[in-house]
C-alpha positions as CSV (number, residue, x, y, z in Angstrom):
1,X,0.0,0.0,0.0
2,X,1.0,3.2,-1.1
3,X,1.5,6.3,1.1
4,X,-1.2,8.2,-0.3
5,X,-3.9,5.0,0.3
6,X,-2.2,4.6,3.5
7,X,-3.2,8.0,4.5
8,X,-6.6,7.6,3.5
9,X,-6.6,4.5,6.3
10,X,-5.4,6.4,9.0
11,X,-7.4,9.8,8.2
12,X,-10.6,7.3,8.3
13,X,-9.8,5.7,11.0
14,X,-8.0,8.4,14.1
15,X,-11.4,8.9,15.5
16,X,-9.7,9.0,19.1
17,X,-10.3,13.0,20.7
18,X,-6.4,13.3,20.4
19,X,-5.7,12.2,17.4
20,X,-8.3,14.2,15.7
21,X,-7.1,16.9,17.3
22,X,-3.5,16.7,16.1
23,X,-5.2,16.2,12.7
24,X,-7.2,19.7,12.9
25,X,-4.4,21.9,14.2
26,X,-2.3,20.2,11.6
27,X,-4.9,21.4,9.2
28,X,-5.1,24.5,10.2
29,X,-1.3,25.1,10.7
30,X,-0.5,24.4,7.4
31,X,-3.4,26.2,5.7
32,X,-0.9,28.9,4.4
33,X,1.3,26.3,2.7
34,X,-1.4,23.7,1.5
35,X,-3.1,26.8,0.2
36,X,-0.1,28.4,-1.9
37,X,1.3,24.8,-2.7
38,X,-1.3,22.4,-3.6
39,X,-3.5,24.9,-5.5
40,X,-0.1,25.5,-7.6
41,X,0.4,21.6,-7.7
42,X,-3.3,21.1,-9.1
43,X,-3.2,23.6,-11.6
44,X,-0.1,22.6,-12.5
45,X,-1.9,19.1,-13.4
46,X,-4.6,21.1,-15.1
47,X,-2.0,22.9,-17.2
48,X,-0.1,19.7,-18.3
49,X,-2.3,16.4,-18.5
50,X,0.6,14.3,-19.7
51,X,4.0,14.5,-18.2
52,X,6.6,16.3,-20.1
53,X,10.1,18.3,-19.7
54,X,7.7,21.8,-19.2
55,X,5.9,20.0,-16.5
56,X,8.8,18.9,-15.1
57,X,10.8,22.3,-14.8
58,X,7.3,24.1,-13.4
59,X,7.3,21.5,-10.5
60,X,10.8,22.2,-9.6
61,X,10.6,25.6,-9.9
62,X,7.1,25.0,-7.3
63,X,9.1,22.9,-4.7
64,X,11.8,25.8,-4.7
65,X,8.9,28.1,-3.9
66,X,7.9,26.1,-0.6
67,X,11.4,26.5,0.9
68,X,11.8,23.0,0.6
69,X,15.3,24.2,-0.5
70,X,17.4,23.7,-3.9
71,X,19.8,20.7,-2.9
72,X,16.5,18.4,-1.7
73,X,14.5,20.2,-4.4
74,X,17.4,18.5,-7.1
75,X,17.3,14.8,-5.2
76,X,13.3,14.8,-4.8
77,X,13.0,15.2,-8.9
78,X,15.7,13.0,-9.7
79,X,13.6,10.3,-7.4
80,X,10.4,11.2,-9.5
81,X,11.7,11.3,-12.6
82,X,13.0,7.7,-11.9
83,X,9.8,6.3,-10.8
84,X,8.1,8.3,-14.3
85,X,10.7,6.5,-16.0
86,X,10.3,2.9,-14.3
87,X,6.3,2.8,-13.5
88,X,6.1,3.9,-17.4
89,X,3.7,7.3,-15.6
90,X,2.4,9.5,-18.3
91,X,-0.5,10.8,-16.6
92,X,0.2,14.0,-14.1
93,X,-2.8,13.0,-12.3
94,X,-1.3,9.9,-11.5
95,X,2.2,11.3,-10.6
96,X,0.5,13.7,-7.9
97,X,0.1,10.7,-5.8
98,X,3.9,9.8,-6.7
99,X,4.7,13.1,-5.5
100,X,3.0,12.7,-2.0
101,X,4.7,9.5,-1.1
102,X,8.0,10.4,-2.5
103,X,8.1,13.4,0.0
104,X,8.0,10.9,2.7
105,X,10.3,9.0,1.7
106,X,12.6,11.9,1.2
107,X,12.2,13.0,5.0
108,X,12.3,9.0,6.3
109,X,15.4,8.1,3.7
110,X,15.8,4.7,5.6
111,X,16.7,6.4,8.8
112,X,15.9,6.3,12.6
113,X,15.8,9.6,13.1
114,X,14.2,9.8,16.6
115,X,11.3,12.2,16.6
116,X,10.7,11.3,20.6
117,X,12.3,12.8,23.6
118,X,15.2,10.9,25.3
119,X,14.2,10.8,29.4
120,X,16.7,10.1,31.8
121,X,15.4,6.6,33.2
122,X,16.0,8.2,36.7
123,X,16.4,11.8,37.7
124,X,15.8,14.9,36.5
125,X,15.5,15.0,32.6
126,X,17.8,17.9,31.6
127,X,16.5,19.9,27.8
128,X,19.4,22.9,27.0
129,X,17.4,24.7,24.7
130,X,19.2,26.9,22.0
131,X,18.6,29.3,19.5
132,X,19.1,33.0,18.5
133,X,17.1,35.6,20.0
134,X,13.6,36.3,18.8
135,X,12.8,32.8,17.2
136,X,10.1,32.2,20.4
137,X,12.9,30.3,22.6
138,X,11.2,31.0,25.8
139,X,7.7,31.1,24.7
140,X,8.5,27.2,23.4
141,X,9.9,26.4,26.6
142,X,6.5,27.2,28.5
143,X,4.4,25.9,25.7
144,X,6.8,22.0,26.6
145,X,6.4,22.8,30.2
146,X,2.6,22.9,30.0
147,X,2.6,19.7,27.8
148,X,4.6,18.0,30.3
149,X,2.9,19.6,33.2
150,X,-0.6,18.1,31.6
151,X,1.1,14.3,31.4
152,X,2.0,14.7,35.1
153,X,5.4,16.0,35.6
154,X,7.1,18.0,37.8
155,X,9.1,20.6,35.6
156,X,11.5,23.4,36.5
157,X,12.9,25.9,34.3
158,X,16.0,27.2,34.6
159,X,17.3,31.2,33.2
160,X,20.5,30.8,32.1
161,X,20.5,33.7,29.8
162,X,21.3,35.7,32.7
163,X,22.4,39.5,30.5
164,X,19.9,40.1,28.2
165,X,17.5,42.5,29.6
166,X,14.1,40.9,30.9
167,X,14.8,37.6,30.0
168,X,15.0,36.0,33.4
169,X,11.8,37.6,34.4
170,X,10.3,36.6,31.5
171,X,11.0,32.9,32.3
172,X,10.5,33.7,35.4
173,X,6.7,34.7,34.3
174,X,6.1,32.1,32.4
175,X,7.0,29.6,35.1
176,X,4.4,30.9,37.2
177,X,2.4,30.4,34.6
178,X,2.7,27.1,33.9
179,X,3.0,26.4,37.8
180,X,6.4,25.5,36.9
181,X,9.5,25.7,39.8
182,X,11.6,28.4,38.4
183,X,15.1,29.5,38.9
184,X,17.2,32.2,38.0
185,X,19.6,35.6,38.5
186,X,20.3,38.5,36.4
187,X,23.8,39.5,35.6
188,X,25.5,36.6,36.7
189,X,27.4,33.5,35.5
190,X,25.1,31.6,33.6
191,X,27.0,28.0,34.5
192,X,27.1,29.2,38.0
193,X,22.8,29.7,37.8
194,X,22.4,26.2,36.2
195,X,24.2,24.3,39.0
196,X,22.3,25.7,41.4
197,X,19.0,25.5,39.8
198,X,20.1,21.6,39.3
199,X,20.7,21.1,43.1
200,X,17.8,22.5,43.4
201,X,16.2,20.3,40.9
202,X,17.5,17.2,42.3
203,X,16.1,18.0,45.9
204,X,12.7,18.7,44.6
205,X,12.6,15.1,42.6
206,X,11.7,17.5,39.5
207,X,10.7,15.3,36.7
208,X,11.7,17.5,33.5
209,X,13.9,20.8,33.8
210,X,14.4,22.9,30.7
211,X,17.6,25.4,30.3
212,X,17.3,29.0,28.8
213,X,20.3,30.0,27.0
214,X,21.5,33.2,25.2
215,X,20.6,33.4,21.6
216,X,24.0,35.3,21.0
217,X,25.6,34.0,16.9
218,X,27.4,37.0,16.1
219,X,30.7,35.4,18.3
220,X,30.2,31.9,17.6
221,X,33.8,31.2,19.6
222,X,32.3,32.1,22.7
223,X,29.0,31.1,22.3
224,X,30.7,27.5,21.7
225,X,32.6,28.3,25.0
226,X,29.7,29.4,27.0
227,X,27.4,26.2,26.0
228,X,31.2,23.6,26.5
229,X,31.2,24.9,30.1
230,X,27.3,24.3,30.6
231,X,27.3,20.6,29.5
232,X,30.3,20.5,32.0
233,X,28.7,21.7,34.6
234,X,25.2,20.0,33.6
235,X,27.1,16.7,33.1
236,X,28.9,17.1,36.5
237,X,25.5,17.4,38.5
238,X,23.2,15.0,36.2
239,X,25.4,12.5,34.5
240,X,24.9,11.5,31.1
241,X,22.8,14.7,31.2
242,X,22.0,17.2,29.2
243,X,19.8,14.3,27.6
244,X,18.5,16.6,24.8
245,X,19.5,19.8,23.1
246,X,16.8,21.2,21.0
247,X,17.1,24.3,18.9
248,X,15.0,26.6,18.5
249,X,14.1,28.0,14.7
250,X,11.2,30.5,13.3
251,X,10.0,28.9,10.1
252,X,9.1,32.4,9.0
253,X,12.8,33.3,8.5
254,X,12.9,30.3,5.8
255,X,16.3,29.3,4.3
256,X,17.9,31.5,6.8
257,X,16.9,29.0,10.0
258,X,18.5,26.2,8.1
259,X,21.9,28.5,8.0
260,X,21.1,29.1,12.4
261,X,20.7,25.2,12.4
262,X,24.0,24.6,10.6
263,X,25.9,27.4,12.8
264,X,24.8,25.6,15.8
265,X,25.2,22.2,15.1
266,X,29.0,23.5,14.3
267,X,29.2,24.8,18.0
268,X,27.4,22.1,20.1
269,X,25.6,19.0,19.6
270,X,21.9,19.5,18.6
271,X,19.2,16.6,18.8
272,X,16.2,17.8,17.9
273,X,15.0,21.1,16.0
274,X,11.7,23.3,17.4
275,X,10.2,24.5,14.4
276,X,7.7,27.8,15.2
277,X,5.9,29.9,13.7
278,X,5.0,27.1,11.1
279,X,1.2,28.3,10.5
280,X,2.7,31.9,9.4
281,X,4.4,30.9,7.4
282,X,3.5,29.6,3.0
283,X,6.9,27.6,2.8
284,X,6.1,24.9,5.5
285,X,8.6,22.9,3.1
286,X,11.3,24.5,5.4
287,X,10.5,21.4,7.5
288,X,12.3,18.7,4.9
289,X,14.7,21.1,4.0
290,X,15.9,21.3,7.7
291,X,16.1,17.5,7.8
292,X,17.8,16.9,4.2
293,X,20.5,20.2,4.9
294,X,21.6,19.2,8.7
295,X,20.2,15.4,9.3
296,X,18.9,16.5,12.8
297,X,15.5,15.5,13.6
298,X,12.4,17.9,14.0
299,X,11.1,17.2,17.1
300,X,8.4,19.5,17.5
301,X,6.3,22.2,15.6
302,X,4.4,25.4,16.3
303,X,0.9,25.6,14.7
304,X,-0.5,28.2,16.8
305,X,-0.3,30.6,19.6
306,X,-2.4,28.6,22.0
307,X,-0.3,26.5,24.6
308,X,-1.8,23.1,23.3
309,X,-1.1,24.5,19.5
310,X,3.4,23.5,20.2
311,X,3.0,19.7,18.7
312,X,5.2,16.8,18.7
313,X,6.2,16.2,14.7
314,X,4.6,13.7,12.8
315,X,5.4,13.3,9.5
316,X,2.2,11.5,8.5
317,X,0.1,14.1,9.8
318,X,2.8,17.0,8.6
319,X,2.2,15.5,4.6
320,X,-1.5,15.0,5.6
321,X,-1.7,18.7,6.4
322,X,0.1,19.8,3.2
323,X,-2.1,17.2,0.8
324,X,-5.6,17.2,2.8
325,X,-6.9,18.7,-0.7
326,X,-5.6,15.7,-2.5
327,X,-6.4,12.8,-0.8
């Protein structure tokens, strides 16, 4: 069974209150791409019935469009063109369900990419989260601490970007928030605040604590420096911790995140991407383009400003919110 018929199965039958739930904010999350893409994609199929070169260079020149990004953009047609070529497709109808299921294929490739969160199987779970400033860092930190908070965890968040003006009250805000435990100092060492808050994390039996760091790229040397002596220090408290670092991107800022993302995985080791901001954005392609460019997973996505709208990625629901027109 084909992707495209496999979606079908699963659409028909998640009629759980969760899953259905994941299904409509997908939806709606990706309204502005599925809007901008799949309206191209289906007049493109209008334009050309049979599949020639023209067709060919108009889709290419459509998946460039969706941020999906030139490199992945070259490998996804030389995929399609094969299976044209092998499956004897001359019918662009046809080949619209081709393109579907070779777009999951692209972002799977064969790999075991983990989309999950690694807990520690005792202890505090410890989640450095990264990114520059202004991609919704902290906002995503509070939207994870609710989830978690909901599935019955104790969570603690920890300001270590302890100069930049109103940051650690901002935390601090949204810890009280979330009813999360919460600690942090201005103007100080920002290793020296993150063994503390860890003592103090350890005491309190704290299930989950996530890390606030300065978004600072413009000196990656010490940026690199700053983040070496945290996982020291994290690693001296919690062993084997951190146990994730996720970075933060804003899909809005399109090929420009996947440059953040490869800066950062240059300067410490990234496990998982946040992707925000997804439902402003009409090039929600940004999210295979991420995966093809760097190889680190996406973890979670943004769909909305509402707490509950920060979703764990799925990649069946992510191509069922691009193609809900199609299938």
């Amino acid at each position: 069974m084909g992707l495209f018929d496999k979606l079908k199965k699963i659409i028909s039958k998640k009629e759980e209150t969760t899953a259905k739930e994941t299904l409509e904010t997908y939806d709606k999350g990706l309204e502005k791409t599925r809007d901008e893409f799949v309206s191209k994609l289906n007049l493109l199929g209008i334009k050309y019935t049979k599949v020639n070169e023209e067709y060919f260079e108009e889709l290419e020149n459509l998946l460039i469009m969706a941020d999906i990004g030139v490199n992945t953009v070259f490998k996804f047609m030389d995929a399609i063109r094969a299976r044209v070529k092998s499956e004897s497709i001359t019918d662009t109808a046809e080949l619209q369900e081709i393109i579907v299921d070779e777009l999951f294929i692209l972002y799977v490739n064969n790999e075991s990419l983990s989309d999950k969160i690694n807990f520690a199987s005792s202890g505090p779970t410890v989640i450095l989260m990264v990114g520059v400033n202004g991609v919704g860092k902290t906002t995503t930190i509070a939207k994870l601490a609710y989830k978690y908070k909901q599935e019955g965890k104790k969570v603690m968040m920890i300001a270590a970007d302890t100069f930049r003006a109103g940051a650690v009250a901002q935390l601090e805000e949204w810890a009280t928030r979330t009813e999360s435990l919460f600690y942090g100092s201005e103007n100080t060492d920002p290793s020296g605040v993150i063994y503390d808050g860890l003592e103090i994390a350890k005491k309190e039996n704290v299930d989950l604590v996530f890390i606030d760091t300065a978004g600072r790229l413009q000196n990656k040397v010490n940026l690199m420096k700053e983040l070496e002596k945290m996982n020291r220090v994290i690693g001296k408290i919690i062993p084997d911790a951190p146990h994730e670092t996720l970075l933060v991107i804003d899909a809005t800022t399109g090929q420009n995140g996947i440059v953040q993302a490869e800066s950062f995985k240059e300067i410490t080791k990234i496990t998982g991407i946040v992707l925000t901001k997804l439902d402003g954005t009409a090039k929600g392609g940004i999210v295979l383009a991420i995966k093809e460019n760097v190889g680190i997973p996406v973890k979670f996505i943004g769909l909305g400003e509402k707490m509950t709208d920060l979703k764990v990625f799925d990649i069946e629901s992510y191509i069922y919110g691009l193609f809900k027109d199609m299938i």
